[in-house]
N, C-alpha and C positions, 0 to 999 in steps of 0.2 A: 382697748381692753381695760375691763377695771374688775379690781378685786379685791375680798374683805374676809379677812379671819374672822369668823366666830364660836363661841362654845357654847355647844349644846347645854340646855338649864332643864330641859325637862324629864321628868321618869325616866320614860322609855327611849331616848333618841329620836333614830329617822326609821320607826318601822310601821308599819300599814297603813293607819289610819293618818299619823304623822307625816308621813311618808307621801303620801295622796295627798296633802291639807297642802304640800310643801310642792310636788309635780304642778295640782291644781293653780297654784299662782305662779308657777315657774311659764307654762304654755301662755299666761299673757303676752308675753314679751317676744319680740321678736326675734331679738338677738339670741346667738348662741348660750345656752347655760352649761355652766359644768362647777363639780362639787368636786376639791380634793380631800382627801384624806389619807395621810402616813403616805405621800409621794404620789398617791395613786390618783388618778382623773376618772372621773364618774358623768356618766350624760344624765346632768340636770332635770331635762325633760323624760326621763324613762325611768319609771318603775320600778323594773328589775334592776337599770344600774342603783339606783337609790337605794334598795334593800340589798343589795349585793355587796354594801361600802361596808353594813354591818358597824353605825355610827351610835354608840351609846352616849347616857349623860356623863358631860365630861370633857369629851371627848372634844378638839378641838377641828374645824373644818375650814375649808378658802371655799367662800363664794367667786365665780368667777364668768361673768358676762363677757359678750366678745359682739357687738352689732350697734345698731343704730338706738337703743333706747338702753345700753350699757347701764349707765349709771340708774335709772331706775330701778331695773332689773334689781341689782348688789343691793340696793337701798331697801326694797320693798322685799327681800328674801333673807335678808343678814334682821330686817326688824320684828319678822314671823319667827326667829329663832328667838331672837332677844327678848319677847314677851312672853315666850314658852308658848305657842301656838305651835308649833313642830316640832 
């Protein structure tokens, strides 16, 4: 398992089109994804949980991969937040 705190920098958070930009590179990976926020666990890979976390700017998240390409995963999803790409 590996995981990584980050906080959202852009406008809007994780909603639609951010939200899709963020799934879209999330289903590369093999391994399991999942996004906390305020305690709660979110399936990475789906949509609906994604806009269901209801994540604005600010707002801080756990990136959190669980499979064979783990650490990718956290790297390449924690760095689409960090440049404001989600």
């Amino acid at each position: 398992m590996r995981e990584e705190k980050v906080m959202l920098i852009n406008e809007i958070g994780l909603h639609s089109r951010k939200a899709s930009r963020f799934i879209k590179e999330a289903i590369k990976f093999k391994s399991d994804i999942f996004v906390l926020k305020d305690n709660q666990e979110y399936n990475g890979k789906s949509i609906m949980g994604i806009l269901s976390m209801g994540a604005f700017k600010g707002d801080e998240i756990v990136i959190r991969a669980v499979g064979v390409d783990e650490e990718e995963a956290v790297e390449a999803l924690t760095q689409l937040i960090k440049d404001g790409l989600v």
